[in-house]
N, C-alpha and C positions, 0 to 999 in steps of 0.2 A: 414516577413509579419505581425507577430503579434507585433514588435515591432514597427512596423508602426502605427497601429491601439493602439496601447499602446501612441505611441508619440503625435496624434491625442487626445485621449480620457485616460489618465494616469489612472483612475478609473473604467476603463470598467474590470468588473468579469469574462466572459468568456474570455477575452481575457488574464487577468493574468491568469487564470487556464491554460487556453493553452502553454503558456510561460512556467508555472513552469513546467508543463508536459515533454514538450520538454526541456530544460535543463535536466530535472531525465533522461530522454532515452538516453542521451548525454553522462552520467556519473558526469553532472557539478552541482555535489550535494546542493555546496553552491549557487548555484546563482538559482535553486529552491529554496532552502529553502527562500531564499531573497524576491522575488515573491510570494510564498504562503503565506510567511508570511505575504503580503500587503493584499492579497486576503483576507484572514481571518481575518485580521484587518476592513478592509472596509465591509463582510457582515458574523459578528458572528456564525450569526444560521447558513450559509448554511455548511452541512457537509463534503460537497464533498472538500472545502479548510481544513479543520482540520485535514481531514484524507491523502489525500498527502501530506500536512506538515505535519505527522506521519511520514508516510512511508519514506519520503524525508531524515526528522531527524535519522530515523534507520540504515542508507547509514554508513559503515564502515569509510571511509574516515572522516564523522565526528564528529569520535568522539567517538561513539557510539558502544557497541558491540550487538551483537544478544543474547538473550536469551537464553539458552538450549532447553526451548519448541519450540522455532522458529526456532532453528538450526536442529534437529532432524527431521529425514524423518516421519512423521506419521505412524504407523501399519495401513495398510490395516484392515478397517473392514469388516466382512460378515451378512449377513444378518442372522441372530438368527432363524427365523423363516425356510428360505430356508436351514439353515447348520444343522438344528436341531439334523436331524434322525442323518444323517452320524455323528455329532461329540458325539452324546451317543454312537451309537456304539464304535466309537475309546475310547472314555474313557473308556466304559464296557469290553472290550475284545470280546464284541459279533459279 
């Protein structure tokens, strides 16, 4: 469908974002990247193409490896305020 409306109208933006989209949930890395790449070629400023061709580029397949900080589960943080009392105690022995 969207490549209908792609064949129709080659320059329509929401419709490549959609395209690149569905390719990434595919797994078909490269032919998002191909599409977003158009997208963010035809309108600079808008972010939302820059950052799925991030995302798309970061795909193992090409090319690309993950980061440590992106590979790594996050710590859980707690709220400082709500843990306060409880973790002086633990630290104090009290």
């Amino acid at each position: 469908m969207l490549q209908a409306v792609l064949d129709d109208d080659p320059d329509r933006f929401d419709a490549l974002i959609g395209l690149g989209l569905a390719h990434d949930k595919l797994g078909a890395w490269d032919e998002a990247i191909d599409v977003l790449t158009r997208a963010a070629a035809l309108a600079p400023r808008q972010a939302a193409s820059r950052l799925f061709l991030g995302l798309a580029n970061l795909q193992p397949s090409c090319g690309a490896s993950w980061p440590p900080a992106l590979r790594a589960r996050p710590k859980r943080r707690t709220s400082s305020a709500r843990h306060a009392g409880r973790s002086w105690t633990r630290n104090t022995g009290d």
